[in-house]
N, C-alpha and C positions, 0 to 999 in steps of 0.2 A: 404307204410311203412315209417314211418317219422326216421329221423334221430336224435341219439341222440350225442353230440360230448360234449367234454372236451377242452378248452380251456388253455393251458400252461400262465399261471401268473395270471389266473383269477378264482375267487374259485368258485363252484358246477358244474353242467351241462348245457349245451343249448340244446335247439330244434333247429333244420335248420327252417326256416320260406319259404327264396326266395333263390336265385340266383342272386346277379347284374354281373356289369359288369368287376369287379374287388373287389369285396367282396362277401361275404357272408350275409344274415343277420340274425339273431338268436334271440330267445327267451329263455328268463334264465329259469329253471325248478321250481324255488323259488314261494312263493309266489308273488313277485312282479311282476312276467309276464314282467319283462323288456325287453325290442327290443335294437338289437343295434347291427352295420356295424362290423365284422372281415376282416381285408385285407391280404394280400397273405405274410406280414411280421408277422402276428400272427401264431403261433404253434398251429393248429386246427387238434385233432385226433377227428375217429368217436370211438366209443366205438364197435361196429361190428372189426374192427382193431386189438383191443386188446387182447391178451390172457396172460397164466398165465403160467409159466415156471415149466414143472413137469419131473422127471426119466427119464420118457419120451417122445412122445409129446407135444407141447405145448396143452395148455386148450382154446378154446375161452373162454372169460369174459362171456357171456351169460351162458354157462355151471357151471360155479365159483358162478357168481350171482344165480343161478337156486339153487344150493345144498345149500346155506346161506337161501335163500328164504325155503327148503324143511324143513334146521336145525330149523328155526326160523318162521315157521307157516305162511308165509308170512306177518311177523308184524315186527316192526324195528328190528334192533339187539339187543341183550340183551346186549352185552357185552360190556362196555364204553372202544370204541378203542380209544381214545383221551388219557386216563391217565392210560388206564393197559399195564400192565409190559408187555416186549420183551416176554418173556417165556410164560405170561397165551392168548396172543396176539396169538403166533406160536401153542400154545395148539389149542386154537379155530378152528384157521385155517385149521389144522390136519383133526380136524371132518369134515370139508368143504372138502376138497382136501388132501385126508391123501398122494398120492405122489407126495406133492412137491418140488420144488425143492429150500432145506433150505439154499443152497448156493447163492443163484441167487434172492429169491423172499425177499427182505426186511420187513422192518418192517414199512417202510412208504407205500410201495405198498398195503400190509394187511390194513392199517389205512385208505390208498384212496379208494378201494376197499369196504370197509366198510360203508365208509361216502356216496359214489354212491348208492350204494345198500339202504342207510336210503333215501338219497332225491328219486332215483326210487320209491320206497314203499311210501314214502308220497304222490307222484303224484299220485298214482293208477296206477301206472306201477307196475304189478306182472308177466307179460306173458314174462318173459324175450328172451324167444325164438322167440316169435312174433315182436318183437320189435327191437331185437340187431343182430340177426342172420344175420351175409351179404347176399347180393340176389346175386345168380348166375351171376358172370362176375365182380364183385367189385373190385377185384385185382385176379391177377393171382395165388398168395396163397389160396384164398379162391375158387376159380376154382377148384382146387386138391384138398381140402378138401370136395367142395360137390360134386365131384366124388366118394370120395372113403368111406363118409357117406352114399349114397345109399342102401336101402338093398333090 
């Protein structure tokens, strides 16, 4: 399972590549295939980490990506999250994840959310469960969750 992370101050996604000794080294999602060292002062999430703030439990991002992916045929998104309005922005969303939670989840999170989901889909990443899903033991949050996803 390759890892896919976000990089805080750096824009799209990486791939993990290696492991050194005090960095990381990653692959941008982009066209450009660029390689290039993160150290332990950069703010590196994986995207398996994140989820989405709803009523209730949280969402993993994998399940969020999955229902955008279902709404939009697994093809970009229709909808220009760059220039549409708060309101037609939190409509969309709705249909994705109708309970979320409108207090908590911004309108940049929907817009980041969006733009991951367009570069996934241009890589030929669509199996968002195959790809994002933490593997058993990743953190002790995700421990509790695939216990008690079992069926």
């Amino acid at each position: 399972m390759e890892t896919i992370l976000s990089i805080a101050g750096k824009p799209g996604l990486y791939r993990l590549i290696s492991r050194g000794n005090r960095n990381l080294i990653v692959e941008s999602l982009d066209d450009t295939k660029r390689r290039m060292p993160v150290f332990a002062t950069d703010r590196v999430t994986s995207l398996a980490d994140i989820a989405m703030y709803t009523q209730g439990d949280d969402v993993p991002l994998w399940k969020v990506l999955k229902g955008v992916a279902d709404k939009e045929g697994n093809k970009k998104a229709s909808i220009n999250f760059r220039k549409t309005s708060s309101k037609e922005l939190r409509e969309y969303f709705a249909q994705v994840l109708p309970d979320y939670d409108e207090e908590r989840v911004h309108d940049s999170d929907i817009r980041k959310l969006l733009q991951w989901y367009d570069i996934l889909i241009g890589c030929g990443i669509s199996d968002f469960e195959k790809e994002l899903k933490p593997t058993e033991g990743d953190n002790i949050d995700n421990r509790t969750e695939t216990a008690d996803t079992q069926d």
